[in-house]
C-alpha positions as CSV (number, residue, x, y, z in Angstrom):
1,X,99.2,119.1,87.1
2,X,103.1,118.8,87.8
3,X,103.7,121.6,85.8
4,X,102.0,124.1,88.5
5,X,103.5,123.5,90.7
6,X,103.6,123.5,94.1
7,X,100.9,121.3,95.0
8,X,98.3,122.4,97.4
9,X,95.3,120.5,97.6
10,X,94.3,117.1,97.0
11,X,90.1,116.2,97.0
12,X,89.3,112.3,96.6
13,X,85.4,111.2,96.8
14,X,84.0,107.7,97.3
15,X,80.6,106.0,97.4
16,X,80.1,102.4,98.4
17,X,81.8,100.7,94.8
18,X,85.1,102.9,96.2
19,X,86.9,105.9,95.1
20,X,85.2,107.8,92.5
21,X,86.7,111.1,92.0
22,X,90.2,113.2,91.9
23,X,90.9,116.8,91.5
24,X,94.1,118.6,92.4
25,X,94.5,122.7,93.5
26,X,97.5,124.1,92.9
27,X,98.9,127.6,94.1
28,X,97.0,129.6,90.9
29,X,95.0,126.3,88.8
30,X,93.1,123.3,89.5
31,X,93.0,120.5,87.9
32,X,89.9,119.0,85.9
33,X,87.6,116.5,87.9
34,X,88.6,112.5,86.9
35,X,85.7,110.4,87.8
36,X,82.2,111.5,88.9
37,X,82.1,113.3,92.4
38,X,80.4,111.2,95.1
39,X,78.2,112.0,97.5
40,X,79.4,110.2,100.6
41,X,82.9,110.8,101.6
42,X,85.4,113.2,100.6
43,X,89.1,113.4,101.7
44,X,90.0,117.1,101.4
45,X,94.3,116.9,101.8
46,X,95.7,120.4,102.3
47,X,99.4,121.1,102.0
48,X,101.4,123.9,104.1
49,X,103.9,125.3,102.6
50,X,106.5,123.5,103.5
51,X,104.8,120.2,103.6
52,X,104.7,117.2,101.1
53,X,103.4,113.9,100.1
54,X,105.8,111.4,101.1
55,X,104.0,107.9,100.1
56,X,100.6,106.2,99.3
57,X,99.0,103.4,100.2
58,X,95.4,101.3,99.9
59,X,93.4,98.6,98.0
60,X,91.9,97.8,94.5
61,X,89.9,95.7,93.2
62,X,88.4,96.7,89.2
63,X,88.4,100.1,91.1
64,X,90.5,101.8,93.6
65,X,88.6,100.8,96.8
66,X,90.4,102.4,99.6
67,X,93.6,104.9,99.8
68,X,95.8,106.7,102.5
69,X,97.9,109.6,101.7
70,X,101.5,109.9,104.3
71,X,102.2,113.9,104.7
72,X,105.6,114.9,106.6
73,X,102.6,116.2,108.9
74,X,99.8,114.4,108.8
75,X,98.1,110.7,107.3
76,X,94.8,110.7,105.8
77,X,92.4,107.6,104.5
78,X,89.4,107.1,102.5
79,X,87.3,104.4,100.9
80,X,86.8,100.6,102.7
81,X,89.9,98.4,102.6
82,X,89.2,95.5,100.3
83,X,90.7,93.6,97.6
84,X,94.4,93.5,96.8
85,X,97.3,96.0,98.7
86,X,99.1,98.5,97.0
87,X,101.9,100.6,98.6
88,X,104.5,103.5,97.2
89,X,107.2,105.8,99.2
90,X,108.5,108.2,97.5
91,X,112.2,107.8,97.2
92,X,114.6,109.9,99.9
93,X,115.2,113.9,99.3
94,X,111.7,114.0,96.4
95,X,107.6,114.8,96.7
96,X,104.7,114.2,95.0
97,X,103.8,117.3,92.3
98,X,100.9,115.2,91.1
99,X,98.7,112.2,90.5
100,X,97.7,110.2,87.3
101,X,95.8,107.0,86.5
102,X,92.4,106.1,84.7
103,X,88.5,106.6,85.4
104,X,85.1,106.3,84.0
105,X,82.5,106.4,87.0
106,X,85.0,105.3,89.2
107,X,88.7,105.5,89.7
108,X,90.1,102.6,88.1
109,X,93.9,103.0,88.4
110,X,95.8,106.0,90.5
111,X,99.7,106.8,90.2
112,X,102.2,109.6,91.7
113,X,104.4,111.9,89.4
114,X,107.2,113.2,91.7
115,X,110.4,115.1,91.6
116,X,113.7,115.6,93.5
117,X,113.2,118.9,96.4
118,X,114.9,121.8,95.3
119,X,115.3,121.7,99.5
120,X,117.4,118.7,99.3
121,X,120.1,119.7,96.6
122,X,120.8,123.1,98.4
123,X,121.5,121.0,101.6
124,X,124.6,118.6,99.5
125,X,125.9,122.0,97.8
126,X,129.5,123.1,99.1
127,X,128.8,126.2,100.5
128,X,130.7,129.2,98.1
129,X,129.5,132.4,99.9
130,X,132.4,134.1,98.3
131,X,131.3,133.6,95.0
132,X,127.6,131.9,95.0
133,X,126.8,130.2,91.4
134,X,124.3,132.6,89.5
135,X,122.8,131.7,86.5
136,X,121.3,134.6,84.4
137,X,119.5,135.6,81.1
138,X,121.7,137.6,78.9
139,X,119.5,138.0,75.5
140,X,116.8,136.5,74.2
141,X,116.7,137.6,70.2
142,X,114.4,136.4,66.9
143,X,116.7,137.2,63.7
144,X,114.7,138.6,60.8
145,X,115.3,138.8,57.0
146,X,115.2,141.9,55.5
147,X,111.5,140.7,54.9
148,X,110.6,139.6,57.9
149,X,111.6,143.5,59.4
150,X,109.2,144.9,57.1
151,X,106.4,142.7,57.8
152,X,107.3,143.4,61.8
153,X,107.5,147.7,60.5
154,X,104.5,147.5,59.0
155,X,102.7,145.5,61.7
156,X,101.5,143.1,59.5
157,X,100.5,140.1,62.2
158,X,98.9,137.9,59.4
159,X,102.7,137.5,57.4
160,X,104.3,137.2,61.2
161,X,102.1,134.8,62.7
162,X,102.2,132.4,59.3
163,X,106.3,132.5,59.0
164,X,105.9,131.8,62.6
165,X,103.3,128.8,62.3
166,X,105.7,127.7,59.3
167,X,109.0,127.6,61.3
168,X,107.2,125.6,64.6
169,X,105.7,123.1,61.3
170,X,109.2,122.5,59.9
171,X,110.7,122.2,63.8
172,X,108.4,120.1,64.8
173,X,110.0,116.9,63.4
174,X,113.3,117.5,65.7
175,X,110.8,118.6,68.7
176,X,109.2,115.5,68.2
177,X,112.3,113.2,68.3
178,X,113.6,115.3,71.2
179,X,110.5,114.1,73.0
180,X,110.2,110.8,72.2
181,X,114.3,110.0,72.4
182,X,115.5,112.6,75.2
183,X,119.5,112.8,75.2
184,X,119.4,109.8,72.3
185,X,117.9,112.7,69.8
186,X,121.3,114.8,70.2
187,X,124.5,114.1,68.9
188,X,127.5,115.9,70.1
189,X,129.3,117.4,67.6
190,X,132.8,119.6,67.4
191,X,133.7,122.7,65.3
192,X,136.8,124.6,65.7
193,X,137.7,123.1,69.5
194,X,133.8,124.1,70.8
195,X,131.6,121.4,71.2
196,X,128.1,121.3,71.0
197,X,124.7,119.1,71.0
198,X,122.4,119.4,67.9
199,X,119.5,117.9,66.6
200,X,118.3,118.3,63.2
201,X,116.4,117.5,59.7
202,X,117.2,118.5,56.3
203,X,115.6,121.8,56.7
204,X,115.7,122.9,60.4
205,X,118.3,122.3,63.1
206,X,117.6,122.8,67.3
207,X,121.2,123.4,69.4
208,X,122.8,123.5,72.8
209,X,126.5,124.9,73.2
210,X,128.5,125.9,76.0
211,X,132.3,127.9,76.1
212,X,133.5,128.8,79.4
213,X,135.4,131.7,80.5
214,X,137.3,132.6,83.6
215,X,139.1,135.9,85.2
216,X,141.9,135.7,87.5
217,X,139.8,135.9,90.7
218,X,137.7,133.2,89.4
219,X,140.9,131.4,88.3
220,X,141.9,131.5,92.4
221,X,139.0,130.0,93.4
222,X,139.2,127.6,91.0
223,X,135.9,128.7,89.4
224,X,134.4,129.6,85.8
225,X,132.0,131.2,83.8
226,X,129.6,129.4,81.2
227,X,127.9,131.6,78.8
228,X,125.3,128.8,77.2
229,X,123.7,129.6,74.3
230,X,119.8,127.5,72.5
231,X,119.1,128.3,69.5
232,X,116.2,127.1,66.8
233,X,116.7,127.8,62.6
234,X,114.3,126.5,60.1
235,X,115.2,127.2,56.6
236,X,112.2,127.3,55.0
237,X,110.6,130.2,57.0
238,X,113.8,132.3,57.4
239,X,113.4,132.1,61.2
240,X,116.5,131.8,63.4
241,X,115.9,132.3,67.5
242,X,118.5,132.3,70.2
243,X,118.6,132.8,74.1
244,X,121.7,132.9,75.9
245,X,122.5,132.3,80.0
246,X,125.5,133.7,81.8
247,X,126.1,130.9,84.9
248,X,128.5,132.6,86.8
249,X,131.2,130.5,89.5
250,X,130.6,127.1,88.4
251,X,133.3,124.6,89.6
252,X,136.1,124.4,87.1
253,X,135.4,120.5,86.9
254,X,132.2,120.8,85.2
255,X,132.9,120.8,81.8
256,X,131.3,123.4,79.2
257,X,129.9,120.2,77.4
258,X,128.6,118.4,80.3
259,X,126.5,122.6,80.7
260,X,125.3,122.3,77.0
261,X,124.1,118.8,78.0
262,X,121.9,119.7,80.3
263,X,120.3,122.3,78.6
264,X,120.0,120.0,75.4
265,X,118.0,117.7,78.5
266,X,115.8,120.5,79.4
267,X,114.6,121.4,76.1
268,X,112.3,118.2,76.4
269,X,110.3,118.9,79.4
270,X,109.8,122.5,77.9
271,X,108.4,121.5,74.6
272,X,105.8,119.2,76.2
273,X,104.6,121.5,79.2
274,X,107.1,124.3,79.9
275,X,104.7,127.3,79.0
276,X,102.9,126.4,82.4
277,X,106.1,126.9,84.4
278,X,106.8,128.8,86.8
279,X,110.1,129.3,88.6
280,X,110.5,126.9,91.2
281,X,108.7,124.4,89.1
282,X,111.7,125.5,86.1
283,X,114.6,125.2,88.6
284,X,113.3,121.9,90.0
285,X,113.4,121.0,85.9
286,X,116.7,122.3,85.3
287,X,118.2,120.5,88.2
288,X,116.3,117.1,86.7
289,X,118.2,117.7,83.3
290,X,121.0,118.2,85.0
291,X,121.3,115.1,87.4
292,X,119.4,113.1,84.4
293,X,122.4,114.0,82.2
294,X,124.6,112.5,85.1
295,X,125.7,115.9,86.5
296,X,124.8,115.5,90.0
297,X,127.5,118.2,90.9
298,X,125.9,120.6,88.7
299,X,122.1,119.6,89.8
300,X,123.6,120.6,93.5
301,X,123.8,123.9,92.3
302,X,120.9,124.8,90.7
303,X,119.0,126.0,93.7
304,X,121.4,129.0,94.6
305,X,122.1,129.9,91.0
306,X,118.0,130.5,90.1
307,X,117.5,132.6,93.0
308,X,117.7,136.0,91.1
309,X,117.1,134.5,87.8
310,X,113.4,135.5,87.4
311,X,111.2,133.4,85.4
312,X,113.5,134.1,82.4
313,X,115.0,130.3,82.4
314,X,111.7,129.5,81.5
315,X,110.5,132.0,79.2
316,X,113.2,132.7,77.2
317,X,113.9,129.4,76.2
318,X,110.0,129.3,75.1
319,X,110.7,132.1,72.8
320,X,113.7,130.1,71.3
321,X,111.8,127.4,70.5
322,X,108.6,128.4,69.3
């Protein structure tokens, strides 16, 4: 459900045992119903849209027997206080994007997924308004063999979509490492001065590189220019994809690796749910990789550098990749 983003509606029902169902709305999905609806009480939670779940609180026994959601508006309770307390606040400057836990009949165990607000890094960013960061899409391109452009002239979908399925088979090992290790699956690696984060196998390779650049206004105002490039090869299938990113006036103290770092960190969260993105959810990612990559300076400016960027952060990276 995180990966709707932003969250809009929560619906909890209970019967005498205690809570025994939870679905979540978000602006354009819902989630799937955990538990079996009751028939007694329901706690119907709407969000405005500039409000957010700030904690969670209640009892438990086998089952969750009572809970009470904390808004920055409002507080709402269901279910009969018994058994053993349970309390969470969400840590300063983050919100709630969604729930998890475990249900049969009943709901047995309930959790929060939650995320630093985009909100609250734009309010620690230096102002610039000079020269605002600004990251953009520059290209996003699938290199062909000779081949592979007459099975695309000739429209031939069956030959496209098996080289296709055969390059995501022989990248799957490295997506699957990525996954499972995060930063550990990359190793940072330097040819000819540039350095760069790869991951790969015997027969396919995933990377990350950044080079910065800088005119002599930028060179006054003591910032830069990344251009970042992702790319995806697999040998066996002939199949080579690349996307590249222009992020325009980035502090000179941010170094092009520590960029290509945290784009190596967001490939993760995109190969496990990033085709359900959409642009706030993908900044709000982006500025994760970036602060989990130990960036904080950089994660500051993600808010003001996605403002024009589209949903092409998002997008293009999925064509990259798969």
């Amino acid at each position: 459900g995180a990966t709707w983003y932003p969250l809009k509606l929560v619906q909890i029902t209970s019967t005498a045992q205690g809570l025994s169902s939870y679905q979540a709305r978000y602006a354009q999905n819902v989630t799937g119903l955990y538990g079996k609806a009751g028939d007694a009480n329901e706690l119907r939670l709407s969000l405005d849209k500039d409000e957010y779940i700030t904690g969670i609180s209640g009892t438990f026994t086998d089952v969750v027997t009572s809970l009470q959601i904390r808004t920055t508006k409002q507080e709402q309770r269901i279910g009969t206080s018994s058994g053993t307390q349970f309390e969470f606040n969400v840590p300063e400057d983050h919100h709630v994007v969604g729930f998890f836990g475990r249900a049969d009949d009943q709901l047995r165990a309930l959790g929060v997924a939650y995320n630093r607000r985009l909100d609250s890094l734009a309010k620690d960013t230096v102002p610039r308004a000079t020269h605002p960061p600004e990251i953009k899409p520059i290209y996003s391109e699938l290199y062909l063999t000779a081949a592979g452009r007459q099975q695309w002239a000739n429209n031939d979908l069956a030959a496209i979509t098996a080289k296709r399925d055969q390059a995501r088979k022989e990248l799957q090992p490295i997506y699957d490492n990525i996954q499972k290790n995060g930063e550990n699956a990359w190793a940072l690696l330097e040819y000819e001065g540039d350095q760069y984060y790869a991951s790969w196998t015997e027969t396919a390779t995933v990377w990350a590189y950044a080079k910065d650049e800088q005119s002599d206004s930028q060179a006054s105002n003591e910032v830069k220019t990344s251009i970042i490039s992702i790319g995806s090869y697999a040998m066996n299938a002939e199949f080579l994809g690349v996307s590249g990113y222009v992020w325009d006036n980035l502090p000179i103290t941010i170094g092009a690796s520590l960029v290509a770092l945290t784009f190596a960190t967001l490939v993760q969260p995109v190969i496990s749910e990033g085709a359900t993105w959409g642009l706030r959810y993908a900044a709000s990612q982006l500025a994760s990789a970036a602060a989990s990559a130990g960036i904080t300076s950089l994660a500051e400016l993600v808010p003001a550098s996605v403002a024009s960027a589209g949903g092409c952060v998002r997008s293009c990276l999925l064509s990259t990749l798969y």
